[in-house]
C-alpha positions as CSV (number, residue, x, y, z in Angstrom):
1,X,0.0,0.0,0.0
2,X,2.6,2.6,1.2
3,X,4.9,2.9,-2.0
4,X,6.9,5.3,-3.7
5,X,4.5,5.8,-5.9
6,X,1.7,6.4,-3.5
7,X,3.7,9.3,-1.5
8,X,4.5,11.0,-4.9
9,X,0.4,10.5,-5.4
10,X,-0.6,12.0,-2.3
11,X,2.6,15.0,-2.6
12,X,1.2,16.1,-6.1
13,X,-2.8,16.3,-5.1
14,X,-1.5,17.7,-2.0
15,X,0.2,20.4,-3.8
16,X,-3.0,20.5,-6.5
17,X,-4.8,21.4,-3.5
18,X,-2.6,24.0,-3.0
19,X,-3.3,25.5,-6.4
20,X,-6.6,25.7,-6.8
21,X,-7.3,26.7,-3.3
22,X,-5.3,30.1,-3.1
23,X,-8.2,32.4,-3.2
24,X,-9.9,29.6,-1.0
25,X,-6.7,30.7,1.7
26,X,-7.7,34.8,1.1
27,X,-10.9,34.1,1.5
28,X,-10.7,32.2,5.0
29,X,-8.5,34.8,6.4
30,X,-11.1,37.3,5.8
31,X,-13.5,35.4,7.7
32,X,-10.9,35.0,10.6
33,X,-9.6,38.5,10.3
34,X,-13.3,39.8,11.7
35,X,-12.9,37.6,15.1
36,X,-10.9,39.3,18.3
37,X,-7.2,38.6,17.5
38,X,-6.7,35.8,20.3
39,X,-9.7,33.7,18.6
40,X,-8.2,33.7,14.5
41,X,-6.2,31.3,14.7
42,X,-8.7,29.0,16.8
43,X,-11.6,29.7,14.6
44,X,-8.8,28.5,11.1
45,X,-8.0,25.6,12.7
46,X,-11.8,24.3,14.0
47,X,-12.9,25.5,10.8
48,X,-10.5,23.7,8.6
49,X,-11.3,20.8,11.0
50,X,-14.9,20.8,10.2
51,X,-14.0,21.3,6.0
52,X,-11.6,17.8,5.9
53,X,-14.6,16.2,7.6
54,X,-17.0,17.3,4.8
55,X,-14.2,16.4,2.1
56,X,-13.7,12.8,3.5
57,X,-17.6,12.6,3.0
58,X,-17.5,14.2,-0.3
59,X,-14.9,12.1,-2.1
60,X,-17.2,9.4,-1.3
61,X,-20.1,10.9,-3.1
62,X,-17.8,12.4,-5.2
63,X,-20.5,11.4,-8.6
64,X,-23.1,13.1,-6.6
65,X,-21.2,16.2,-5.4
66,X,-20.7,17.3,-9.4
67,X,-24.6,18.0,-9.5
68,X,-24.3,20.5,-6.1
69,X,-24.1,23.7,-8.3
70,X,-26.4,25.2,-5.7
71,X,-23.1,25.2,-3.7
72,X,-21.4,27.6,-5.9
73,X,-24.2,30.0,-5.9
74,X,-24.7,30.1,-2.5
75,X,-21.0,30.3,-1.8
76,X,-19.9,32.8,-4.7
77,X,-23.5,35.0,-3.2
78,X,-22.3,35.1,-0.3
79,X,-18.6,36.4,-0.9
80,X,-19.9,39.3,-3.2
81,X,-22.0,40.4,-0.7
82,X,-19.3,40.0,1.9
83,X,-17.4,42.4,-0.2
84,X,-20.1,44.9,-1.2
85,X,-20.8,44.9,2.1
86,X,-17.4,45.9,3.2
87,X,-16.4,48.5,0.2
88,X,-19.5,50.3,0.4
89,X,-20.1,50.9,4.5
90,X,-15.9,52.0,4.4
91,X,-13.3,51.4,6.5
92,X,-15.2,52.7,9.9
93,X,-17.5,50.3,10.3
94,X,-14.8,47.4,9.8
95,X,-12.7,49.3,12.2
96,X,-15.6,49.8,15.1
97,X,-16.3,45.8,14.4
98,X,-13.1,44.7,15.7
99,X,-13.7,46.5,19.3
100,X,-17.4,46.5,19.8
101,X,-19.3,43.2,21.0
102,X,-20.7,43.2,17.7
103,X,-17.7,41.8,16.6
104,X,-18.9,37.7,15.0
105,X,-19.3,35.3,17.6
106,X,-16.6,32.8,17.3
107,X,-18.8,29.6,16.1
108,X,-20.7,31.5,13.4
109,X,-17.7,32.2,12.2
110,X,-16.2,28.4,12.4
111,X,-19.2,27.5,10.4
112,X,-18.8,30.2,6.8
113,X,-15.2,29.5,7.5
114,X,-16.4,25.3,6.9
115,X,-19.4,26.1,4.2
116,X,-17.0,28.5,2.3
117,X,-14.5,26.0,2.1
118,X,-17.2,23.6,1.2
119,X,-18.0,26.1,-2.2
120,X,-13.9,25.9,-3.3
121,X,-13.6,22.2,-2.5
122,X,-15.7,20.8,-5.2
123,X,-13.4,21.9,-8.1
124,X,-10.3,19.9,-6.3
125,X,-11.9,17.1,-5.4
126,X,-13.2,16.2,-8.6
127,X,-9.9,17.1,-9.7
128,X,-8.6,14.7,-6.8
129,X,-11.2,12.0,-7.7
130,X,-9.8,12.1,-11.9
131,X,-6.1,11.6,-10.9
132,X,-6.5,8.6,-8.3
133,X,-8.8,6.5,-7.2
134,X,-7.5,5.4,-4.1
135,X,-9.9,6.9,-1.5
136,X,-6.7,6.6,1.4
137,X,-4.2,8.1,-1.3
138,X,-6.6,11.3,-2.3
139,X,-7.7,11.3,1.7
140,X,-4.0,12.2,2.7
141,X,-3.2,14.5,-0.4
142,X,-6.5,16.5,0.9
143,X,-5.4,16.5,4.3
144,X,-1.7,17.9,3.3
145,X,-3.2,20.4,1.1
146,X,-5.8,21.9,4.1
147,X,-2.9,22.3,6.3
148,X,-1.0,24.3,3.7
149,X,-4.1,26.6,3.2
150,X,-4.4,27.1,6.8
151,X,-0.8,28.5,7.0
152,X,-1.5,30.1,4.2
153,X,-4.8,32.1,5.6
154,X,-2.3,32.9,8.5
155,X,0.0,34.6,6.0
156,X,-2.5,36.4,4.7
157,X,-4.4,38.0,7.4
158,X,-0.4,39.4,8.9
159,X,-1.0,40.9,5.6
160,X,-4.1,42.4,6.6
161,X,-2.7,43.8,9.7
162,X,0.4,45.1,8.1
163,X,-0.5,46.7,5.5
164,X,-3.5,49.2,6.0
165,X,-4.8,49.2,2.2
166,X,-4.4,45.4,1.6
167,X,-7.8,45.5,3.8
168,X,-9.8,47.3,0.6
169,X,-7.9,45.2,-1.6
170,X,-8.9,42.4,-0.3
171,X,-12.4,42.8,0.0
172,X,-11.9,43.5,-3.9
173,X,-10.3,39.8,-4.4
174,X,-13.4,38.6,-2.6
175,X,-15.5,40.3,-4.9
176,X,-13.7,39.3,-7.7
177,X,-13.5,35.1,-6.5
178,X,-17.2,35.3,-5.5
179,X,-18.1,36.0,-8.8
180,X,-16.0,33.2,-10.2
181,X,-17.6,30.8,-8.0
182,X,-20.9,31.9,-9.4
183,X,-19.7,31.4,-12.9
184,X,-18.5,28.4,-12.5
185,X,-21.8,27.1,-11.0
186,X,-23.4,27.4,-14.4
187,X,-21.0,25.4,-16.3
188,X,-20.8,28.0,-19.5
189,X,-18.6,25.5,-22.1
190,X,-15.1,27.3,-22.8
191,X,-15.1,29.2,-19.3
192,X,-12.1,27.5,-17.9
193,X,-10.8,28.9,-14.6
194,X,-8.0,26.1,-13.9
195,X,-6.4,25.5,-17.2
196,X,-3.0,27.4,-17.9
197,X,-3.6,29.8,-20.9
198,X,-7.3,29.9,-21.0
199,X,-8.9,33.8,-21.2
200,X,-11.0,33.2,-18.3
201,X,-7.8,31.6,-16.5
202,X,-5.7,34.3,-17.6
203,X,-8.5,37.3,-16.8
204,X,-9.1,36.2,-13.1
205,X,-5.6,36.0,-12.2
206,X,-4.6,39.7,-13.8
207,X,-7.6,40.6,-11.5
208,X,-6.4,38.8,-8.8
209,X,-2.6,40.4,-9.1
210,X,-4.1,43.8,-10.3
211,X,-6.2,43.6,-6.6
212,X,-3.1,41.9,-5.1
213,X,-0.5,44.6,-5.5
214,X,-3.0,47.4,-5.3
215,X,-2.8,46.4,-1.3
216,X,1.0,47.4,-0.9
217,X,0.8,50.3,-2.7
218,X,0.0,51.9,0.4
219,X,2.9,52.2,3.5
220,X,3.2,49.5,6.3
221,X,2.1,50.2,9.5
């Protein structure tokens, strides 16, 4: 069972996971970013908990989960009004969130962090499900890849405290991955987000980098 073969298996969708779950990483830091500081890290980790649960279920029913574009819609919703939300009430409201009881309670927050994960995990594990099917081998991969994503989130949101317009910019990267999410829920033939040298590849990632930089134009706190 454990051969070289195997490992390299489990390395590469590791790594896939990796790849296709960047924005998944911005995304969760956001969610985390709107807790008190002590409790970000907590709610990642519970939250990423919860998602490998749901994949180990999901790449069981990995036939059925290809017909869950309500996912998507619900996810991808969700993130643009997250960022509408945020760009149009400013910077103030964010700001008085973070210090105010109003501030998410800390299991609300576990759960979008687990049912937006949910929304990005279908793409990989079909993905996952195509390249192997070894239920252990793409198991492990998934598991290697959600603890890459959650140090990746942790990256991100020092980002979010570093540098003060990366905030604005992100909510703009939100905006600009729910509405992939929603795309991709309708399946339009030709609109391919994951293959290298597509336009619709090409097109979200010079949003993505055009948002991305954006965020350090301004100087570091």
């Amino acid at each position: 069972m454990f051969s070289f073969e195997n490992l390299l298996m489990i390395g590469f969708l590791g790594v896939l996971e990796v790849i296709l779950s960047v924005d998944n990483a911005l995304v969760l830091a956001i969610l985390a970013s709107q807790l008190p500081k002590e409790q970000q890290k907590k709610a990642l980790t519970y939250g990423m908990a919860g998602a490998f649960f749901f994949r180990v279920v999901a790449i069981a029913a990995a036939n059925y989960l290809i017909h869950l574009n309500w996912i998507k819609f619900v996810g991808g919703g969700y993130l643009v009004w997250l960022a509408m939300k945020n760009l149009i009430a400013g910077h103030e409201s964010d700001n008085e969130d973070k210090v105010k009881p109003a501030s998410p309670q800390f299991w609300k927050a576990v759960m979008m962090i687990q049912f937006t994960d949910i929304a990005f995990a279908v793409d990989s594990i079909l993905a996952a499900v195509a390249i192997s099917n070894q239920f252990w081998i793409i198991v492990c991969g998934g598991f290697i890849g959600i603890v890459m994503i959650r140090f990746a989130a942790t990256g991100f949101m020092k980002l979010l405290e570093k540098f003060p317009r990366f905030n604005q910019a992100a909510y703009l990267l939100v905006l600009t991955i729910g509405i992939k999410v929603i795309l991709e829920g309708f399946h339009i033939p030709g609109l391919d987000f994951h293959t290298v040298g597509s336009p619709a590849f090409l097109g979200f990632w010079i949003m993505m980098m055009t948002c991305f930089l954006y965020g350090f134009s301004g100087k570091s706190k």
